[in-house]
N, C-alpha and C positions, 0 to 999 in steps of 0.2 A: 847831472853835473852842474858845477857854479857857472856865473854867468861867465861867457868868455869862451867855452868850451862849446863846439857843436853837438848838435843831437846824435846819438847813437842805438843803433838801432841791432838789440842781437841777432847778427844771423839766424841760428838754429829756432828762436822762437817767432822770426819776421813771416808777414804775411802778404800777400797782395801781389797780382802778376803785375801790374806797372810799378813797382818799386826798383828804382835806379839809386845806384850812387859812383862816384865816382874816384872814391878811395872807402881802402878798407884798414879799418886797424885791427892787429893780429900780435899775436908773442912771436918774439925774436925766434925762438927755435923752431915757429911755427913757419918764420920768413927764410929760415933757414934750410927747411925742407924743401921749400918753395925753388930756393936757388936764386934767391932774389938779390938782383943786380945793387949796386952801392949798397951792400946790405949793412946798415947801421946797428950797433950795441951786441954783437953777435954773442959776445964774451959773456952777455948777462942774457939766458937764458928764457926768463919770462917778464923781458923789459917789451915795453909797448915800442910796436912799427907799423907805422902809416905808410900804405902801399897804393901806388897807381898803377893801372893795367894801363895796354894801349888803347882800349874802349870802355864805357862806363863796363859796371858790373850789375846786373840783371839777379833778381835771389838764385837763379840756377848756379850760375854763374859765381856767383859770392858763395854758396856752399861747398862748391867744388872746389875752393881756393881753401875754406875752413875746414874740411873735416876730411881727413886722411882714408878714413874710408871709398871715400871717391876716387883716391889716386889712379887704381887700378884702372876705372870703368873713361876716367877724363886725365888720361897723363899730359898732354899738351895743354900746359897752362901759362901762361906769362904772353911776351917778358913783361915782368912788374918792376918797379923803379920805390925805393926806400924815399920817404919827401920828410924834410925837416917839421918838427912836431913843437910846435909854440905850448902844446897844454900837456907834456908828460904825465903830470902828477894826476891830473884826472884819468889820463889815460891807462895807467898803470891800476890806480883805482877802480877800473870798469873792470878790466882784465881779472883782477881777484875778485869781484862780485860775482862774473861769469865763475869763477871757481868754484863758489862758496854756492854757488846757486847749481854747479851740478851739470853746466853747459859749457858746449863751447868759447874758447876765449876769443871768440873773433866777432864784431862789430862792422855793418853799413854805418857811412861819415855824410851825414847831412849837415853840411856847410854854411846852411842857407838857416837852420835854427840857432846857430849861436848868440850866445848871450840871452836867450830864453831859458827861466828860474826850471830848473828842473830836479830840485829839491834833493839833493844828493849832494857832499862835497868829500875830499879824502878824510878828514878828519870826522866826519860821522863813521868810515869804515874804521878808524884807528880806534872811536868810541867801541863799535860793535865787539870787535876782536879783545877788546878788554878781558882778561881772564879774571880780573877782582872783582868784575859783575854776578860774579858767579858764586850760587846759595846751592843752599841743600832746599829742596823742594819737600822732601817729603821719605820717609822710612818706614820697613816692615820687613817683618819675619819673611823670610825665604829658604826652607828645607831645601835641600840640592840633593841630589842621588851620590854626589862627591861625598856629603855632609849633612845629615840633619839638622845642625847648628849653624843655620846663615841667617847674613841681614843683607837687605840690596837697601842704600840709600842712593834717590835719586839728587841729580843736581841741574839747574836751568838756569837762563842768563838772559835780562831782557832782550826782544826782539829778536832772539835766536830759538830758532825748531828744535835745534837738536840736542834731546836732552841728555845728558849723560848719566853716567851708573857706577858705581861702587859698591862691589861683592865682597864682603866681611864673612869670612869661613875659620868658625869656631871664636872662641871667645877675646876680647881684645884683653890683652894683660901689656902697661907699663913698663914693663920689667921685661918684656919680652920682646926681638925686634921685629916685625911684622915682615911676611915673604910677600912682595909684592911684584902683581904682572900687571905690566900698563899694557893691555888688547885696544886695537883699533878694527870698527866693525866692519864684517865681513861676512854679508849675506849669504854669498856663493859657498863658503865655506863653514860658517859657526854653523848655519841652517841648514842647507842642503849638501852639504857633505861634499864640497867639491877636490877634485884631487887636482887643481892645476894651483893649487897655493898650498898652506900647512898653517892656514889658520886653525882650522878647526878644532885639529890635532894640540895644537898649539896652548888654545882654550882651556880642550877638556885637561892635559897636561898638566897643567899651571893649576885647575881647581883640583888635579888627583892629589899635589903634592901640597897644595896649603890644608885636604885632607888628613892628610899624613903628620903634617907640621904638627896641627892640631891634635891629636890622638899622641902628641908629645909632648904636648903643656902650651905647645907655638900657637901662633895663629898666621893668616895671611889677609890680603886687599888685593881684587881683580880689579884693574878700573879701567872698566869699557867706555871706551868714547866714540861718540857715534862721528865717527870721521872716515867714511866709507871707503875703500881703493888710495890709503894713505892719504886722505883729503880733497880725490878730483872728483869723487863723490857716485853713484855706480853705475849711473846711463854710460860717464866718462871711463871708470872700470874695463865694462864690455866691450866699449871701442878698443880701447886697448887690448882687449881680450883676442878681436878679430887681427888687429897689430902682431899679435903672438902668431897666430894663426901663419899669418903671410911671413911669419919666419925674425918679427924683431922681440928681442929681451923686452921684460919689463919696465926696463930703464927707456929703455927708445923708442917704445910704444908712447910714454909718456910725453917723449920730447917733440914727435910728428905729431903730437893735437897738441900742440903750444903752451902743455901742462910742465909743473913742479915735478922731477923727480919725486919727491916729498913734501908734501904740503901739509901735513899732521902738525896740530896746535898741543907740541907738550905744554907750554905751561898751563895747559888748561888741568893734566892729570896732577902738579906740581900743587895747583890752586886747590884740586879736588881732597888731597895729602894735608893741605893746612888747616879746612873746614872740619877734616874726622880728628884732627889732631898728631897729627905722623908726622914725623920731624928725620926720625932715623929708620931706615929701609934696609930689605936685603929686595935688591932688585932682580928677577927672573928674569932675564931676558941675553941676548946672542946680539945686540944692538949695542953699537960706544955711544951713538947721537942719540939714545935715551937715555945713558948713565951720564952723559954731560951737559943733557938737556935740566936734566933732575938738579943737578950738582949745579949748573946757574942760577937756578930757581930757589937755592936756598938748603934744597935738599939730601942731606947725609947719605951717602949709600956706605953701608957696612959693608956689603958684601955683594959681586955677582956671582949670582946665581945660573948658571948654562942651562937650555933648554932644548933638549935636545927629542926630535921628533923621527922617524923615518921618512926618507923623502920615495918618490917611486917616477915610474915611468913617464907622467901626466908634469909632472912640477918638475923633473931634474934642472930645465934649463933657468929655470925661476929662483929655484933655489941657489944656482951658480953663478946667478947675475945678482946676487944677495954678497953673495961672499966674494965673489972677484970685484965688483962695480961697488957696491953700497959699502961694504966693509965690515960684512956682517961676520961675527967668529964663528962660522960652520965649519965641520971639517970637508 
């Protein structure tokens, strides 16, 4: 953080048994779960709150307060008091690096380092998130069992791991509008065949019909972005996973670990659309916040396209917090 701002210390990755502090910074919906007294910013969701216990916080202690998984094992936590926060903007900033890195958003506040250079400010994270950084790295033939006629062209972005991909199935023709499904990855599902989502299904779906398209003069573009569990990334995923478990939606699982409902960066697929050249889309997808995600970005949607999968015993409730909460058009 810039000078000015205290040391912050991630929970989930902190070490050391004498490590005290004696406030914690956490997301609103994180303090919300919590029940935390004068609770400030409630209304924004993963706005940074700076929390005092009535005794310092110990890492036991501080984990128990982070990670929902605990709730059950340590319910008697508090009372915590919300304290006025002089450095939001870095704070908010830390909170989405914890995002983007795949941990928890909750932070020990060493008081006693501020104003030591710690080489981070928000406008390096606003750099990072830049979607115009973003190239085509590298292309090659890719036969699909959908299609013998594919190309995967990769795409990467400095100082960012995660590299994305675009699935071109069958030949590109001008003249013709391209079917495109913007996927966001999903290990448990594209890979291991998991039935408490409908990725998978989803995937193969979307490559069976730009198949199809293809073998009628069309063509289509998959474009997988590796943005795991809608952006909280998959350690965060499976907690949520354990969240379902103990009986909350996908939506609420997110919001008790101080996560985005949706964190997924379209314009990163919008960016991916302007390097191949794609200007006009028929979008595949059951999502309005991808077709107006696309449509800010610049991008033409002709036509959507429904995607419709079977849902079964393992996903119903997943799927119904898609459609009643998200706004997703299932029936």
């Amino acid at each position: 953080m810039p000078q000015g701002a205290p040391l912050l210390q991630p929970i989930e990755t902190a070490f050391g048994e004498g490590l005290r502090a004696d406030t914690l910074l956490v997301a609103a919906s994180r303090a919300v779960t919590l029940t935390l007294a004068n609770q400030r910013d409630a209304a924004v969701p993963g706005a940074p709150v700076l929390l005092r216990g009535a005794e310092p916080f110990d890492l036991a202690a501080a984990r128990a307060v982070a990670d929902p998984a605990l709730d059950l094992s340590t319910p008697l936590k508090g009372p915590f008091q919300a304290l006025p926060l002089e450095w939001a903007g870095e704070a908010a900033a830390a909170l989405e690096l914890a995002r983007l890195a795949g941990i928890l958003p909750a932070f020990m506040v060493d008081p006693a380092g501020a104003g030591e250079p710690q080489g981070f400010a928000p406008d390096d994270l606003a750099a990072f998130s830049d979607s115009s950084r973003l190239v085509i790295a590298t292309r090659a033939r890719l036969p699909l069992a959908a299609l013998e006629e594919a190309e995967i062209v990769a795409f990467r972005s400095p100082d960012d791991i995660r590299e994305h991909a675009a699935v071109i199935v069958g030949r590109p023709d001008a003249e013709r509008i391209p079917l495109v499904r913007l996927h966001s990855e999903c290990l448990t599902g594209d890979v291991f065949g998991s039935l408490k989502c409908d990725c998978g299904p989803q995937l193969g779906g979307a490559l069976q019909a730009m198949a199809g398209e293809s073998r009628q003069g069309g063509w289509g573009v998959a474009l997988y972005l590796r943005q795991e569990g809608r952006g909280i990334g998959l350690i965060n995923k499976l907690r949520a996973y354990r969240l379902q478990d103990q009986g909350f939606d996908t939506i609420d699982a997110n919001i008790r670990l101080g996560l985005p409902e949706e964190a997924r960066d379209f314009p990163v697929a919008a960016r991916m659309l302007a390097l191949l050249g794609i200007a006009r889309i028929r979008l595949m997808t059951n999502n309005p916040a991808k077709i107006a995600a696309f449509e800010a970005a610049g991008v033409t949607i002709a036509e959507r396209v429904p995607l419709a999968v079977p849902g079964g015993a393992h996903n119903s409730g997943y799927l119904a917090a898609k459609r009643d909460r998200a706004g997703h058009l299932l029936p």
